[in-house]
Backbone as CSV, one residue per row, in Angstrom:
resi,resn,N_x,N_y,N_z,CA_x,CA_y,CA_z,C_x,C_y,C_z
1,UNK,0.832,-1.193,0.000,0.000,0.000,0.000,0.871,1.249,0.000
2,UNK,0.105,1.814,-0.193,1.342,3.328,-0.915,1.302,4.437,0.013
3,UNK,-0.478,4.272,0.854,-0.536,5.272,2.169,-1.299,4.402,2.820
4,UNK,-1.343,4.675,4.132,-1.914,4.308,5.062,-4.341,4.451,5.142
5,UNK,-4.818,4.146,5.564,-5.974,4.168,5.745,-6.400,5.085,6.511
6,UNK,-5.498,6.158,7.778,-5.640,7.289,8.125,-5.444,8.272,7.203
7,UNK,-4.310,8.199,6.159,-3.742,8.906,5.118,-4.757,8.949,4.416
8,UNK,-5.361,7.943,3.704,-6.673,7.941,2.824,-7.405,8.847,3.207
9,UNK,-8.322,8.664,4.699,-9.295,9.402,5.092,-9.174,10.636,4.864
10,UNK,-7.564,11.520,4.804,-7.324,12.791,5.474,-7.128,13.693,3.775
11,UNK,-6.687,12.480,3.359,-6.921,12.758,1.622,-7.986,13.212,1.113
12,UNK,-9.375,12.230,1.362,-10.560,12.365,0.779,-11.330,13.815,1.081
13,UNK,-10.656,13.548,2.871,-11.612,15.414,3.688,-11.231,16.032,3.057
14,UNK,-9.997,16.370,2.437,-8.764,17.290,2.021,-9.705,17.771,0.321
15,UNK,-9.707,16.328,-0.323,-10.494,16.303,-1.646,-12.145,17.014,-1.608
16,UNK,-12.901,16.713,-0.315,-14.258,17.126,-0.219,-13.944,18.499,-0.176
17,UNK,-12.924,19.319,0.564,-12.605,20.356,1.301,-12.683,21.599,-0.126
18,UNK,-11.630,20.771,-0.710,-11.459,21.888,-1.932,-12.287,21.798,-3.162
19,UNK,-13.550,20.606,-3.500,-14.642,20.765,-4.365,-15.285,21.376,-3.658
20,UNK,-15.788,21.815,-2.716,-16.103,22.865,-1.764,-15.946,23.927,-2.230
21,UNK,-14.673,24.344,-2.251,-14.261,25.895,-2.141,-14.122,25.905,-3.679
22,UNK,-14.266,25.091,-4.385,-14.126,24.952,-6.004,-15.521,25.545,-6.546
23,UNK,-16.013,24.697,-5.974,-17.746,24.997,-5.969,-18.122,26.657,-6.209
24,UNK,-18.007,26.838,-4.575,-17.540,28.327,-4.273,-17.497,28.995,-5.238
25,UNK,-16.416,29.133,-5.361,-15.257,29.870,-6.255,-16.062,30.109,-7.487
26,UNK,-16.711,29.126,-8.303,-17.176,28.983,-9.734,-18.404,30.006,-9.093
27,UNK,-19.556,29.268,-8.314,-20.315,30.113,-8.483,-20.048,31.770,-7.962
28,UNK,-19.340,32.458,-7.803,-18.338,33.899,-7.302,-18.155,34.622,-8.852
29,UNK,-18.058,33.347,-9.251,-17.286,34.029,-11.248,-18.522,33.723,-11.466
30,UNK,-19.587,32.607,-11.854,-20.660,33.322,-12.383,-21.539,34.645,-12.179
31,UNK,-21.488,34.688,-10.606,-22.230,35.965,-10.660,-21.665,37.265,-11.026
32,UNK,-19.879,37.419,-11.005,-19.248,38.226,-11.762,-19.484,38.461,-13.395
33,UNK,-19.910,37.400,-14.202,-19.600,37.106,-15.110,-21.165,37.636,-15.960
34,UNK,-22.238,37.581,-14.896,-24.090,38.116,-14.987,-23.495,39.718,-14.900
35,UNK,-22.752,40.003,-14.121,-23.317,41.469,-14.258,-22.179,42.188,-15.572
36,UNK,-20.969,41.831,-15.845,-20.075,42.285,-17.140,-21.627,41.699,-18.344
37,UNK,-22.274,40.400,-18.279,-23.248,40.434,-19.462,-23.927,41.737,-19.199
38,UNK,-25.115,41.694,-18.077,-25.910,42.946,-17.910,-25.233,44.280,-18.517
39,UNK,-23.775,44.560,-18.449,-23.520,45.851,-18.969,-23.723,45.776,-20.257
40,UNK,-22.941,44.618,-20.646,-22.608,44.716,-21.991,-23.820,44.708,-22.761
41,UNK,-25.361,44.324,-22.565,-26.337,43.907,-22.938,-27.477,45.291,-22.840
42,UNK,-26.764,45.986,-21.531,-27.638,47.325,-21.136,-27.000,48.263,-21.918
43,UNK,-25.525,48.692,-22.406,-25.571,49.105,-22.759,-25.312,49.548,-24.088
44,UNK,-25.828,50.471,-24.596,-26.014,50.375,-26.170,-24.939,50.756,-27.102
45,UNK,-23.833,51.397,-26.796,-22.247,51.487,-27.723,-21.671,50.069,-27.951
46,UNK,-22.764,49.115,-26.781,-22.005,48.009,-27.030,-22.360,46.671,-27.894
47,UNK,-23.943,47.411,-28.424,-24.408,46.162,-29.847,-23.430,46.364,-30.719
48,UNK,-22.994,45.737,-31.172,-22.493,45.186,-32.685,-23.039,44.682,-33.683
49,UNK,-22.119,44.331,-34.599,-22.495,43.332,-35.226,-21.484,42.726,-36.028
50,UNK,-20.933,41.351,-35.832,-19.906,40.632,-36.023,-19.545,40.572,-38.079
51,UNK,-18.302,40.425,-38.326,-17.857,40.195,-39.623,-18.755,38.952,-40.494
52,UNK,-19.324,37.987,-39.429,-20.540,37.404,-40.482,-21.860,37.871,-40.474
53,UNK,-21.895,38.926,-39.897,-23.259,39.821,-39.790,-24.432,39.633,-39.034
54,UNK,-23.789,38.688,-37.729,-24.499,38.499,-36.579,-24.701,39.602,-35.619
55,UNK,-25.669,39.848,-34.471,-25.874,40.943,-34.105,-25.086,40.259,-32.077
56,UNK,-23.963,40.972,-31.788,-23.751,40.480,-30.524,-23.016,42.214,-29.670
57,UNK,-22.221,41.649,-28.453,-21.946,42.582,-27.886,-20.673,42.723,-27.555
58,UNK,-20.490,44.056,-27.482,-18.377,44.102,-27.322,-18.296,45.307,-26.615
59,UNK,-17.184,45.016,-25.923,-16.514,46.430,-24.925,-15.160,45.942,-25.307
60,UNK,-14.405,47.156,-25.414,-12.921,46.875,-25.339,-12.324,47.780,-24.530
61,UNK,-11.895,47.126,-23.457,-11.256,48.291,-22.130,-10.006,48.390,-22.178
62,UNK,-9.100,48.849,-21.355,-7.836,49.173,-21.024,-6.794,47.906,-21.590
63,UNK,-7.111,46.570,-21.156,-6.392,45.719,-20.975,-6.651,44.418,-21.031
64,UNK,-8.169,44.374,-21.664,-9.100,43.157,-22.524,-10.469,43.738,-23.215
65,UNK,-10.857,42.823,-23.516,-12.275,43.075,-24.444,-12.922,41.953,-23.883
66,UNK,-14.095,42.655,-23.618,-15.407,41.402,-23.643,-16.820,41.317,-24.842
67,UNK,-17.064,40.487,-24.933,-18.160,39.822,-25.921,-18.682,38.769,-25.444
68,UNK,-19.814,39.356,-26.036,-20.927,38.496,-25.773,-21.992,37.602,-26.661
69,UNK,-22.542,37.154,-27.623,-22.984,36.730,-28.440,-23.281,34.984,-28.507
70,UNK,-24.154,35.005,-29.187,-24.759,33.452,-29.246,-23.815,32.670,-30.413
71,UNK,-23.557,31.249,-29.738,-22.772,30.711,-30.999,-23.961,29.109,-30.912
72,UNK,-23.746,28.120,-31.770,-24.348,26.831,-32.076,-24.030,25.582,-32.059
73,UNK,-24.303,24.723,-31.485,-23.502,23.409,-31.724,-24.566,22.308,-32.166
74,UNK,-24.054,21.622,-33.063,-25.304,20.421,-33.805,-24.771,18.889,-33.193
75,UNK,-26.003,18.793,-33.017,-25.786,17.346,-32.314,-26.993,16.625,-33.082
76,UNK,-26.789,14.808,-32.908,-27.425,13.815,-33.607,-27.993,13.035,-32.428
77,UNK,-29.135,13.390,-33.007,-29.668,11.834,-32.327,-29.483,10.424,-32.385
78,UNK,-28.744,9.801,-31.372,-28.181,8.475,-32.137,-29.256,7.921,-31.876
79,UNK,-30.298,7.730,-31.132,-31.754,6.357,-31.673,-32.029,6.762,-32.801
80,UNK,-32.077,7.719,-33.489,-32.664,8.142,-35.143,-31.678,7.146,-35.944
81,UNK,-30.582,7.937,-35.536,-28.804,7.239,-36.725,-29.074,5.379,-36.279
82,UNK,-29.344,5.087,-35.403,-29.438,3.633,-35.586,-30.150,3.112,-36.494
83,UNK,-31.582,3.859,-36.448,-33.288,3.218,-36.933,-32.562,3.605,-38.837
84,UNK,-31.821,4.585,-39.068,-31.362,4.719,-40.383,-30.235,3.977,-40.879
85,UNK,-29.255,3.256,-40.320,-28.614,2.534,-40.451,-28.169,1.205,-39.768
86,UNK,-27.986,0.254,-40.744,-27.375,-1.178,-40.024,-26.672,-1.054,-38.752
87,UNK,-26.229,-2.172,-38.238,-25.271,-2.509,-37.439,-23.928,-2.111,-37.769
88,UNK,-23.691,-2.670,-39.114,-22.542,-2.707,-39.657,-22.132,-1.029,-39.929
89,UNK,-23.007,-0.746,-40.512,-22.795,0.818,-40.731,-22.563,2.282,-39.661
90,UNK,-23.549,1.786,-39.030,-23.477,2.367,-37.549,-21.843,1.788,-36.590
91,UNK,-21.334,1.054,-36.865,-20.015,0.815,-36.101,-18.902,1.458,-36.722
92,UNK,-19.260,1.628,-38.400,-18.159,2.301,-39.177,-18.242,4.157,-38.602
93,UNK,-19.553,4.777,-38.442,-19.929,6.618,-38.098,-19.845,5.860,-36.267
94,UNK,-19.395,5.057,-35.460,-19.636,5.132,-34.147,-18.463,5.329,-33.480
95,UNK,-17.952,6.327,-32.416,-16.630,6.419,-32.148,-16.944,6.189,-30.210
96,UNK,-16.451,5.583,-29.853,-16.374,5.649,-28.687,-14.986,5.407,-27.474
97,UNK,-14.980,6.105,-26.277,-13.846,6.962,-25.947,-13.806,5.829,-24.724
98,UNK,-13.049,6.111,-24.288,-12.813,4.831,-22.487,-11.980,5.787,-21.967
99,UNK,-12.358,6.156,-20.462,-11.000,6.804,-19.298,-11.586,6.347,-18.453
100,UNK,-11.079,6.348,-17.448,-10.959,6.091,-16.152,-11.610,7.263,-15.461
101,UNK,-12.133,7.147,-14.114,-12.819,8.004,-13.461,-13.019,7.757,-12.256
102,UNK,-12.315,8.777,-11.518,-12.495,8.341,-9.900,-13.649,9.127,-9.454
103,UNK,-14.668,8.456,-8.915,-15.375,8.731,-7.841,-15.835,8.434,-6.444
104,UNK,-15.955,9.950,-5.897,-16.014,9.842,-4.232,-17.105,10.258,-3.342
105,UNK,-18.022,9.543,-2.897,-19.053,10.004,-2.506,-19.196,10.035,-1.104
């Protein structure tokens, strides 16, 4: 064994301790992150409209720029992609990934 079973325990508190303050932390930046939208959204120097002629929002300050705007992602239904294709065919368009994953409850 590589640590002890006190070691374990003091590990895991240690692990609960800082998804905790991780937790935290994230929700701290979202609510930072609601009110830079609210400006950018309230106020009006800051509509745009992007080089493909989408309509979004921009500030450019001292020492970054923020934006705001909607983007898209397409996804498939794989019960459809099955009912449209074989077995055989469906294993050739099917990719699937394997890792490892620790969980601690």
């Amino acid at each position: 064994m590589c640590i002890t079973v006190k070691e374990l325990n003091e590990t895991v508190s240690e692990i609960r301790s800082l998804k905790a303050l991780k937790q935290e932390t994230e929700d701290a930046i979202k609510t930072l992150e609601n009110k830079v939208i609210d400006f950018l959204m309230e106020t009006k120097e800051c509509a745009v409209t992007n080089k493909d002629g989408k309509d979004m929002f921009r500030y450019i300050g001292a020492d970054y720029k923020a934006t705001y705007s909607s983007q898209s992602r397409e996804t498939v239904n794989k019960t459809e992609v099955r009912k449209l294709l074989n077995d055989e065919d469906y294993q050739k368009v099917s990719k699937v990934s394997i890792y490892s994953v620790l969980r601690i409850s």
